[in-house]
OpenMM code with the backbone's topology and positions (N, CA, C; nanometers):
from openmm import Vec3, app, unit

residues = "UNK UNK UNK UNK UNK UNK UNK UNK UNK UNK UNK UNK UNK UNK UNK UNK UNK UNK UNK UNK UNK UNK UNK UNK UNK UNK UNK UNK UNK UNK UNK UNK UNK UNK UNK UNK UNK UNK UNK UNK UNK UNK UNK UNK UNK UNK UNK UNK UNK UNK UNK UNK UNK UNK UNK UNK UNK UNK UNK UNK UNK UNK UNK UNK UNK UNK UNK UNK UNK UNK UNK UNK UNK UNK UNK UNK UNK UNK UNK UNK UNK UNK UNK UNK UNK".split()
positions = [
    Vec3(-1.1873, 0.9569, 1.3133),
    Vec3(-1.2956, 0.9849, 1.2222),
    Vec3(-1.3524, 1.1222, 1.2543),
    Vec3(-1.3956, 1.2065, 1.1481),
    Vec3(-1.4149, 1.3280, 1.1612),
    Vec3(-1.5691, 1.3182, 1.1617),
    Vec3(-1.6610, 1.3558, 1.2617),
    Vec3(-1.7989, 1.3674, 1.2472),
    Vec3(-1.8624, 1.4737, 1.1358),
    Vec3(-1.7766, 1.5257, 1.0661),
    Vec3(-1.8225, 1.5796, 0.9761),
    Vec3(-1.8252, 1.5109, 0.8546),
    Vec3(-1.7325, 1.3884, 0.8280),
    Vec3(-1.7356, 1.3378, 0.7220),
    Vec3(-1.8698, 1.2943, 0.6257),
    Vec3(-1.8417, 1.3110, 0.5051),
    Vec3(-1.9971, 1.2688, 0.4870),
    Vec3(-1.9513, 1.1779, 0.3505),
    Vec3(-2.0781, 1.1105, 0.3498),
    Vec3(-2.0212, 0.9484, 0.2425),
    Vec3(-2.0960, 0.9799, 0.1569),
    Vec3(-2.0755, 0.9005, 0.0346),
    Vec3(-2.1100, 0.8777, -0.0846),
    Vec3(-2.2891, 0.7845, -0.0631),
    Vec3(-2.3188, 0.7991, -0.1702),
    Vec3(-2.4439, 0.7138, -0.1245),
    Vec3(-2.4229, 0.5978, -0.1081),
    Vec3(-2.5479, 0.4996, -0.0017),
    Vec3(-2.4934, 0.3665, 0.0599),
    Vec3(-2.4195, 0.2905, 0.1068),
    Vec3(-2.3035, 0.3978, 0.1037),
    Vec3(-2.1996, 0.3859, 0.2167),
    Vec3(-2.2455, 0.3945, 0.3183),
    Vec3(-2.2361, 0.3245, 0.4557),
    Vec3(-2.2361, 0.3041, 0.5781),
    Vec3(-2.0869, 0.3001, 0.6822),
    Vec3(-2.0930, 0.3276, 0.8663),
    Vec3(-2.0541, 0.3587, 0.8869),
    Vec3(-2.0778, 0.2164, 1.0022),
    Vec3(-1.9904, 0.1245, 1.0220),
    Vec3(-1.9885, 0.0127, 1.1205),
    Vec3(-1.9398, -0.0067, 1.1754),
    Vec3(-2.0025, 0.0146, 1.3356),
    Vec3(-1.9117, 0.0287, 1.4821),
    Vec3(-1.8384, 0.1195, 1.4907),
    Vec3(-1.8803, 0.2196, 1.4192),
    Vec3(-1.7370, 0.3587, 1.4221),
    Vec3(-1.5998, 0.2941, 1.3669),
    Vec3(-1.5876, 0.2018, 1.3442),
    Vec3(-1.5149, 0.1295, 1.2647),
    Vec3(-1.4503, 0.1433, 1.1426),
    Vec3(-1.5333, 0.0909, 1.0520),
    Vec3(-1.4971, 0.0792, 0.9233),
    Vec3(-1.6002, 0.1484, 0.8458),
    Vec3(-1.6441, 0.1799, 0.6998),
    Vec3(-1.6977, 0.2020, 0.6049),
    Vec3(-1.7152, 0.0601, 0.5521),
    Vec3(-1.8601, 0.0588, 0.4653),
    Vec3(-1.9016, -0.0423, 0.4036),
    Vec3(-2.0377, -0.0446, 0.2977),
    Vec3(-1.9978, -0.1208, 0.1751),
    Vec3(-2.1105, -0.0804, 0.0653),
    Vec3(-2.1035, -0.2345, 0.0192),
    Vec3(-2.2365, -0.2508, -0.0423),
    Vec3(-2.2715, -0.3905, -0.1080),
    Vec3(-2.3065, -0.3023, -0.1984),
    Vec3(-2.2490, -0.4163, -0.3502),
    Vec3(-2.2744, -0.3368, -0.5141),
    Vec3(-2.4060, -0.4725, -0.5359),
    Vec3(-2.4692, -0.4634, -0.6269),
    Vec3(-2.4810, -0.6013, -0.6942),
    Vec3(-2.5030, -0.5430, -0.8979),
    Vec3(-2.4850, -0.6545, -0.9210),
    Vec3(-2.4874, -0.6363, -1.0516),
    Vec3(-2.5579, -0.7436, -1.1278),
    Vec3(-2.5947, -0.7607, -1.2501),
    Vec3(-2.6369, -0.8629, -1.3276),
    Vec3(-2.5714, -1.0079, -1.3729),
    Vec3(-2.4333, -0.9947, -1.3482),
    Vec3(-2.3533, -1.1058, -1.3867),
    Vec3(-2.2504, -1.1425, -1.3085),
    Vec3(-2.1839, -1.2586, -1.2892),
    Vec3(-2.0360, -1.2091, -1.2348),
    Vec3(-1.9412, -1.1585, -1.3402),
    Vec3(-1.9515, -1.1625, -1.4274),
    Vec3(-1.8104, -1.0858, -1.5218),
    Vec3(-1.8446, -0.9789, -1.5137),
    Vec3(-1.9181, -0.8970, -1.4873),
    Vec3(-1.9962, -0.7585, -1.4522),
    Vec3(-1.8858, -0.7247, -1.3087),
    Vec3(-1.9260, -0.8266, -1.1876),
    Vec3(-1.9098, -0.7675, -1.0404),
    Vec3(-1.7103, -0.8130, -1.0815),
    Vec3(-1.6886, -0.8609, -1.1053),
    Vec3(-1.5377, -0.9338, -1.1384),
    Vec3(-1.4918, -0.7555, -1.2232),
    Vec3(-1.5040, -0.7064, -1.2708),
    Vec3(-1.4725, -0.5866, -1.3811),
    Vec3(-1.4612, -0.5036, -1.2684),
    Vec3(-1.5747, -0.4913, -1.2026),
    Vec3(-1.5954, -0.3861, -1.1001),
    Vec3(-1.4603, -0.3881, -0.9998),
    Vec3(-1.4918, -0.5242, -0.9354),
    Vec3(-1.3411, -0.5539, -0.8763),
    Vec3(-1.2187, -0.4844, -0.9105),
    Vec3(-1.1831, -0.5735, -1.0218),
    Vec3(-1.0958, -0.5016, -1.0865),
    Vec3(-1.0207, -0.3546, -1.0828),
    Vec3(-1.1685, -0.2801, -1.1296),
    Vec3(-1.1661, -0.1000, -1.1035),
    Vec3(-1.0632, -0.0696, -0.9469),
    Vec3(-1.1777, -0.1050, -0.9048),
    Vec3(-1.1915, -0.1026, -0.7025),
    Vec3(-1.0350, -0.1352, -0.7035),
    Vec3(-0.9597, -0.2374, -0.7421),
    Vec3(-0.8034, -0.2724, -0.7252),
    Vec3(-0.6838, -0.1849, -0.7659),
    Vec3(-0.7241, -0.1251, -0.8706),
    Vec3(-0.6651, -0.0088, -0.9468),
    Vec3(-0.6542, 0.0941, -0.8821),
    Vec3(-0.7769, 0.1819, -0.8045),
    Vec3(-0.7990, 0.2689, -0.7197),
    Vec3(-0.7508, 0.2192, -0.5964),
    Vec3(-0.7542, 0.1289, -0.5343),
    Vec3(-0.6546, 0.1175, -0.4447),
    Vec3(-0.5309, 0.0884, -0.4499),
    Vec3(-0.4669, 0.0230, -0.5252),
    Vec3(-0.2984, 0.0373, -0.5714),
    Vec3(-0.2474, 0.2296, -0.5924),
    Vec3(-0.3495, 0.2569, -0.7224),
    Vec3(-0.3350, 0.4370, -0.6570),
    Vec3(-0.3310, 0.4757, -0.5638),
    Vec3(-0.3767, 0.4535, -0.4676),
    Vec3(-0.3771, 0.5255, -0.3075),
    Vec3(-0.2542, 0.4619, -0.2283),
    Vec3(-0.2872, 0.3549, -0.2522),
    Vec3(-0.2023, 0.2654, -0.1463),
    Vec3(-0.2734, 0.2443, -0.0331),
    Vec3(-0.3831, 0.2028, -0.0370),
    Vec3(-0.5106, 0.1705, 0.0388),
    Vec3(-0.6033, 0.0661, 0.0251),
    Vec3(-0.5842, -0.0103, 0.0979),
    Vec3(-0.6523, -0.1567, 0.0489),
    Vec3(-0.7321, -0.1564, 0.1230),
    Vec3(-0.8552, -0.1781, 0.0312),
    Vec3(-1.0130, -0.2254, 0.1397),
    Vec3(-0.9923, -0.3928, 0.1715),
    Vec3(-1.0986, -0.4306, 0.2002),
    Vec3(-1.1406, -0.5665, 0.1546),
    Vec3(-1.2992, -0.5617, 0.0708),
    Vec3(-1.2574, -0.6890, -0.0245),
    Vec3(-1.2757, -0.6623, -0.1493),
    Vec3(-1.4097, -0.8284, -0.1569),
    Vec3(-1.5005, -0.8447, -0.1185),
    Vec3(-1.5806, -0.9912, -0.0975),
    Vec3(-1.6646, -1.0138, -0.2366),
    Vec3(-1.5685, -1.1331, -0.3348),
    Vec3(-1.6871, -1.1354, -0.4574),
    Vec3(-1.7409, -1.2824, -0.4881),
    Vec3(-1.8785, -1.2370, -0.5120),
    Vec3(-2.0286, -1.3083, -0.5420),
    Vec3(-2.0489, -1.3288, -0.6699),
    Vec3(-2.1397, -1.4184, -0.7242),
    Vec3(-2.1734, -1.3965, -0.8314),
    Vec3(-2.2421, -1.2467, -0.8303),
    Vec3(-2.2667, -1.1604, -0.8746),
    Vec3(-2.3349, -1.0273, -0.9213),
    Vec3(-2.3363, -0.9794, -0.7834),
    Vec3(-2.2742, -0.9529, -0.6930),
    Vec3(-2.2381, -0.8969, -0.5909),
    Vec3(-2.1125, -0.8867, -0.5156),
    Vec3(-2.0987, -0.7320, -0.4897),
    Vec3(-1.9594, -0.7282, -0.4311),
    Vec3(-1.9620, -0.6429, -0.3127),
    Vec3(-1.8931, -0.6849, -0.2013),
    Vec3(-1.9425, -0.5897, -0.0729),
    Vec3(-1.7790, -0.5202, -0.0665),
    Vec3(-1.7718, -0.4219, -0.0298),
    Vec3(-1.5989, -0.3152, 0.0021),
    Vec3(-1.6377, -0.2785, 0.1568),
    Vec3(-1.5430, -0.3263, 0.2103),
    Vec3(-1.4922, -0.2868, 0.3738),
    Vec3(-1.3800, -0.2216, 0.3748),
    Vec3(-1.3618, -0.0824, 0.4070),
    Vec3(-1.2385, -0.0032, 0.4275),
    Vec3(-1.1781, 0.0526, 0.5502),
    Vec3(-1.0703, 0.0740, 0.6351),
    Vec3(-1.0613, 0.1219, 0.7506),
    Vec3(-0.9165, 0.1358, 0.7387),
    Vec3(-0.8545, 0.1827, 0.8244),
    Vec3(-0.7529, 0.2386, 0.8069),
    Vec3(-0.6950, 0.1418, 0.9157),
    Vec3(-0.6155, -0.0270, 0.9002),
    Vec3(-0.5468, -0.0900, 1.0146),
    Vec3(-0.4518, -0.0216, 1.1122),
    Vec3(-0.3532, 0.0886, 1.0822),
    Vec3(-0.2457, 0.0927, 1.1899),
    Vec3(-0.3340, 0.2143, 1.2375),
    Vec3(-0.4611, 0.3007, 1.2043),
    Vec3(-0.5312, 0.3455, 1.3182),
    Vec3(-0.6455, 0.2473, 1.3461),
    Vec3(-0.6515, 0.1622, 1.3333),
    Vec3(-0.7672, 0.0242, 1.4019),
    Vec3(-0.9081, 0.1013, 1.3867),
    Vec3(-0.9178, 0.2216, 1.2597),
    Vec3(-1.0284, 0.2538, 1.2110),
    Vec3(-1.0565, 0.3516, 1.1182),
    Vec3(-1.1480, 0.4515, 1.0968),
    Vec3(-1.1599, 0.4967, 0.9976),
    Vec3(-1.0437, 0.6071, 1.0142),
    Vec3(-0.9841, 0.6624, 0.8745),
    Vec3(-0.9364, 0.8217, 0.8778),
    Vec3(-0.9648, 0.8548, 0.7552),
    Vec3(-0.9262, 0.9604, 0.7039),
    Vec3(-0.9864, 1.0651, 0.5736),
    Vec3(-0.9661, 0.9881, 0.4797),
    Vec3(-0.8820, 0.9062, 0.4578),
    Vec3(-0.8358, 0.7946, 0.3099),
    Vec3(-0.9436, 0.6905, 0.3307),
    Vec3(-1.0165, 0.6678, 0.4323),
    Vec3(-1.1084, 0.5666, 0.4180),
    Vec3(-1.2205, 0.6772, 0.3187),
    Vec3(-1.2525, 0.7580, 0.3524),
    Vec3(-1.3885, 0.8206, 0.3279),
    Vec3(-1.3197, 0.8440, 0.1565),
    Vec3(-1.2012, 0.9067, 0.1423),
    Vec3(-1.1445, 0.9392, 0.0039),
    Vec3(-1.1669, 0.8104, -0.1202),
    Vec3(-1.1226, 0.7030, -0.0607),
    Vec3(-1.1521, 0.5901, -0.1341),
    Vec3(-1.2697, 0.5536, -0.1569),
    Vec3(-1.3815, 0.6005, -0.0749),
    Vec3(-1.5055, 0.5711, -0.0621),
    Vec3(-1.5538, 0.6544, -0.2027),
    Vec3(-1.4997, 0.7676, -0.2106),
    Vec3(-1.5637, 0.8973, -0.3107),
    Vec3(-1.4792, 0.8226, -0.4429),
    Vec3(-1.3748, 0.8222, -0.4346),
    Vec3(-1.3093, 0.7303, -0.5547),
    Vec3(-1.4162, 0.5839, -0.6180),
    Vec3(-1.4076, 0.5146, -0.5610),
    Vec3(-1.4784, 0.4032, -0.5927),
    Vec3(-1.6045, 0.4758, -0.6355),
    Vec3(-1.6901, 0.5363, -0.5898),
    Vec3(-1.8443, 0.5408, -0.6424),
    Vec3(-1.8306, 0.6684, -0.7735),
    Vec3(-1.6860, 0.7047, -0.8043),
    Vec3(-1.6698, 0.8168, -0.9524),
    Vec3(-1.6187, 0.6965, -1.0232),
    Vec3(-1.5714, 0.6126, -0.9851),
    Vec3(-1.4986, 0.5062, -1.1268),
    Vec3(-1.6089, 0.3942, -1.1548),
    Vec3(-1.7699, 0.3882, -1.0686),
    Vec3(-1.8771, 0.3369, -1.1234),
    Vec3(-1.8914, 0.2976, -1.2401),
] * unit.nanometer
topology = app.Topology()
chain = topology.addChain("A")
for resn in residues:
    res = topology.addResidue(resn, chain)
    for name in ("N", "CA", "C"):
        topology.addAtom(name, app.Element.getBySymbol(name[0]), res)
């Protein structure tokens, strides 16, 4: 992880770990759509977060497994997801 990196809003940074954002929304066919998006953008990358859905809430955990934490595609996906809003 690059200490320069800098996140999107409400993105967070856990245990030097991973990246992490809670959405919420008004409905679940609302947070379910969103999903959706979020799946698309990661099949593009070839970068899979984890993906936790609620009724009108959805939390994204991203990290990079075969480095057992963050690298630049975590933070990239991070900027992806909050432009396909």
């Amino acid at each position: 992880m690059n200490e320069n990196e800098s996140l999107p809003p409400g993105w967070r940074i856990v245990e030097a770990h991973h990246l992490e954002k809670e959405y919420t929304f008004p409905n679940f066919a609302e947070a379910l759509a969103f999903v959706n998006r979020v799946g698309a953008i990661a099949e593009e990358m070839d970068h899979h977060p984890d993906v936790y859905l609620a009724w009108g809430k959805v939390r994204i955990q991203t990290w990079t497994h075969v480095a057992n934490g963050l690298t630049q595609k975590d933070f990239v996906l991070a900027d992806r997801i909050e432009l396909r809003l």
